[in-house]
C-alpha positions as CSV (number, residue, x, y, z in Angstrom):
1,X,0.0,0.0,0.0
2,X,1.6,3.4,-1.2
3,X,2.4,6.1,1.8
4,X,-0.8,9.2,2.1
5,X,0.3,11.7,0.3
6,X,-0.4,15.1,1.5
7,X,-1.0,18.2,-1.0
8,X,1.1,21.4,1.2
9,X,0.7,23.4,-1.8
10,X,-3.3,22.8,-2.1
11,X,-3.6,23.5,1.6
12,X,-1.6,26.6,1.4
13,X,-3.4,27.9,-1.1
14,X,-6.2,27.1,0.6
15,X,-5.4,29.1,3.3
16,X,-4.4,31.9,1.4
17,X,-7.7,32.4,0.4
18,X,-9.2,31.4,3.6
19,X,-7.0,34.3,5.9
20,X,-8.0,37.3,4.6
21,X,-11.8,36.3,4.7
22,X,-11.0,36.1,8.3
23,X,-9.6,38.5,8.7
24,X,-12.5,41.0,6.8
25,X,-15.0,39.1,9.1
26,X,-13.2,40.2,12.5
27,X,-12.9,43.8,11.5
28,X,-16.5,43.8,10.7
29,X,-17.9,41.8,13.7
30,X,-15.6,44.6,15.6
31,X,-17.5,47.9,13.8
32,X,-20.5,46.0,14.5
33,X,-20.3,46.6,18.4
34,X,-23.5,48.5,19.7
35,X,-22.7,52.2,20.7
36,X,-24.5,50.7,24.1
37,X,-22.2,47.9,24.6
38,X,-19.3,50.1,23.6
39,X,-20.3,52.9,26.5
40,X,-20.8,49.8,28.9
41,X,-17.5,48.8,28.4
42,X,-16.2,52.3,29.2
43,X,-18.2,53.0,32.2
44,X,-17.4,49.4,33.9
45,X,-14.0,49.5,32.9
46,X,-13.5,53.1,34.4
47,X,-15.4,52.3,37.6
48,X,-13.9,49.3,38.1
49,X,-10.2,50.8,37.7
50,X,-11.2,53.8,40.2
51,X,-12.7,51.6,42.3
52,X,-9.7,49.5,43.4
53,X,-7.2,52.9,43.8
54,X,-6.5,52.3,39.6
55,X,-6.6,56.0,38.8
56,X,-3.6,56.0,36.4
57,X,-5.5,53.3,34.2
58,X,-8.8,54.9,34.6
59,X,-7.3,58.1,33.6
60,X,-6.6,56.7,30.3
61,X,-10.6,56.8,29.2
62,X,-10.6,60.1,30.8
63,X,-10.5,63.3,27.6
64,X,-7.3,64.9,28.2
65,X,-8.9,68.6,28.4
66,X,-10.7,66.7,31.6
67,X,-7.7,64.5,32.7
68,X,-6.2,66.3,35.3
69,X,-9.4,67.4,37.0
70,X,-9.9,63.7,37.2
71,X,-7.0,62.5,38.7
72,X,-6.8,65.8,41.2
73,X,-10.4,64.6,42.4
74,X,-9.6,61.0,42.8
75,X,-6.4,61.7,44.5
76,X,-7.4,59.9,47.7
77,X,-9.1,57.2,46.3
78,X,-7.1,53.8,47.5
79,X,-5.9,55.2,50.4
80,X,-7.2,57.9,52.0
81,X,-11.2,56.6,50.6
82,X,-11.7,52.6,49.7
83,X,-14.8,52.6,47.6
84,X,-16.2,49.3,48.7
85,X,-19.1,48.9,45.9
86,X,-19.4,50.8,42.6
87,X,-22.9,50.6,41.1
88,X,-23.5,51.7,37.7
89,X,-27.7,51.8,37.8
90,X,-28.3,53.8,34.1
91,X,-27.0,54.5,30.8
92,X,-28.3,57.2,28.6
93,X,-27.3,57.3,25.1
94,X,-29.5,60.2,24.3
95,X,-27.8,63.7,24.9
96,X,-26.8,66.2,22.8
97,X,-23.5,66.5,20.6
98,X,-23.1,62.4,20.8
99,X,-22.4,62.4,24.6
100,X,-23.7,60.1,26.9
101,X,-24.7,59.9,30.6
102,X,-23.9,57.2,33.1
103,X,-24.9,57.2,36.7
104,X,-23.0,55.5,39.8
105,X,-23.4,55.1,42.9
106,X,-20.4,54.4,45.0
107,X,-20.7,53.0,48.9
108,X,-17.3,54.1,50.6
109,X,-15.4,54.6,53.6
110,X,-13.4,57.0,54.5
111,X,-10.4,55.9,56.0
112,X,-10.1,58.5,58.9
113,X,-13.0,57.7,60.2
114,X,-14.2,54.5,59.3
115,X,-17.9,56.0,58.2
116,X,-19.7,54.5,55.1
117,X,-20.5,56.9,52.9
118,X,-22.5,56.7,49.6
119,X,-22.3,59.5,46.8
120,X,-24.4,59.1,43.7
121,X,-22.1,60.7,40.4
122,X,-23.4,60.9,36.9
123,X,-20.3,60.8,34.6
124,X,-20.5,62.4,30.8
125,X,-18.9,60.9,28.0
126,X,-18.3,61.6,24.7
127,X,-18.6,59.9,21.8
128,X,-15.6,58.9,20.2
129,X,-14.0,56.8,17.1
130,X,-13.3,54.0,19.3
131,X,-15.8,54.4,22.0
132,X,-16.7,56.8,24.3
133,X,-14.1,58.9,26.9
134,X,-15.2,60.8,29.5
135,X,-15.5,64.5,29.6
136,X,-17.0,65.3,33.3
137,X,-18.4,64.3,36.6
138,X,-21.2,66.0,38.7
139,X,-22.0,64.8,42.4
140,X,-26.2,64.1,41.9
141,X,-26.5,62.9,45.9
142,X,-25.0,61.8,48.7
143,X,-21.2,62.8,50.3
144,X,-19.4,65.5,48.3
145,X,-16.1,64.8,50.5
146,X,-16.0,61.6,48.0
147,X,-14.9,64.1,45.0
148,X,-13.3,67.1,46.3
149,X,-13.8,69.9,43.7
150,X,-16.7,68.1,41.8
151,X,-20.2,70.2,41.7
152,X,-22.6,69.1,43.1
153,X,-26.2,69.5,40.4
154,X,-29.7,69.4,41.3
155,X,-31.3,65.3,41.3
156,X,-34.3,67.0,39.4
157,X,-32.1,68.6,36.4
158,X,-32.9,66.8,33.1
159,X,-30.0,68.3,31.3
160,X,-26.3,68.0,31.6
161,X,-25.4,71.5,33.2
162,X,-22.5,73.0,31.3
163,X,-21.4,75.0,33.7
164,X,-21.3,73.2,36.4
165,X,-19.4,70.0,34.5
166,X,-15.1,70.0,35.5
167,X,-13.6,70.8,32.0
168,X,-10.4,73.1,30.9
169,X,-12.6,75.6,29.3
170,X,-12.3,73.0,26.4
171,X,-15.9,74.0,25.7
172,X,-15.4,73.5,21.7
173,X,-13.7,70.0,22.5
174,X,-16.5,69.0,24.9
175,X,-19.5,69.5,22.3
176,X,-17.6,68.0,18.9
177,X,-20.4,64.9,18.2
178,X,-18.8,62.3,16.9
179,X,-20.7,59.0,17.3
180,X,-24.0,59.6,16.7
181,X,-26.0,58.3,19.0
182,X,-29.9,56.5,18.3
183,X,-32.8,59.0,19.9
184,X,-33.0,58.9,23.3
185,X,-32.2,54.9,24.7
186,X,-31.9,54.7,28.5
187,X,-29.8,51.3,29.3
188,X,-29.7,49.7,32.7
189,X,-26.5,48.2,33.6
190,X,-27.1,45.1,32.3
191,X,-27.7,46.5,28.7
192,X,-31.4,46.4,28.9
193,X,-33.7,48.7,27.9
């Protein structure tokens, strides 16, 4: 009985043909991504970082006409405050110029005096190439000692106050839509509507 003979060159070209089909199918599963999954991504990642003292990473998905606001706020985070629970409860995809609203609340001690605290913060981000990047925080509730320098804006406001929002007089920055988001879609943090 003759030896199997295998055909290298068939199966290469096979493969020639098959990589680049692969490769077209991950780029367009990736542009595919939901602007609300994308902003979910963002908002959990950037809690999540801030949450465990992470400021440096978190800072990353911060604009950087709003950077160093964010990281002189979150100075004491990790040792001076330990944020024991970060809940995101809402996602709003529908402000103006393609920014978005999430909403947090964080439970957390200060370390001085071993009090829980809670401090409810909606965060605004932008809409981005890649994503979203957020451009300010506001204090809606709670402790204001959990964001030193943050204003605090009325519960009952229905709009994003603009001059209330930390920015580096940026104002042209801060309003530049560039994802579009879908008419006004509130998403839970699980990605429900």
């Amino acid at each position: 009985m003759p030896p199997a003979r295998t055909d290298s060159v068939g199966g290469m070209k096979r493969l020639a043909l098959l990589l680049p089909i692969a490769a077209l199918s991950g780029c367009m599963m990736i542009d595919s991504i939901s602007p609300e999954v994308r902003l979910g991504d963002q908002v959990h990642a950037l809690n999540d970082e801030v949450r465990w003292g992470r400021v440096d990473l978190a800072a990353q998905r911060v604009a950087p006409s709003h950077r160093a606001a964010f990281v002189a706020s979150h100075r004491a985070w990790g040792s001076e405050v330990h944020v024991a629970d970060a809940d995101v409860t809402n996602m709003d995809l529908g402000l103006d110029g393609g920014r978005a609203a999430s909403y947090v609340n964080y439970s957390w001690i200060d370390e001085q005096t071993m009090e829980l605290r809670a401090t409810t913060v909606r965060q605004i981000w932008r809409g981005e190439s890649e994503g979203f990047v957020l451009v300010s925080e506001e204090i809606v509730s709670g402790d204001e000692a959990l964001l030193p320098g943050v204003p605090r804006v009325d519960a009952a406001e229905g709009a994003v106050s603009d001059e209330g929002a930390i920015t580096s007089g940026d104002e042209e920055e801060a309003s530049e839509p560039v994802a579009q988001a879908s008419p006004t879609r509130a998403v839970d943090a699980q990605g429900m509507r």
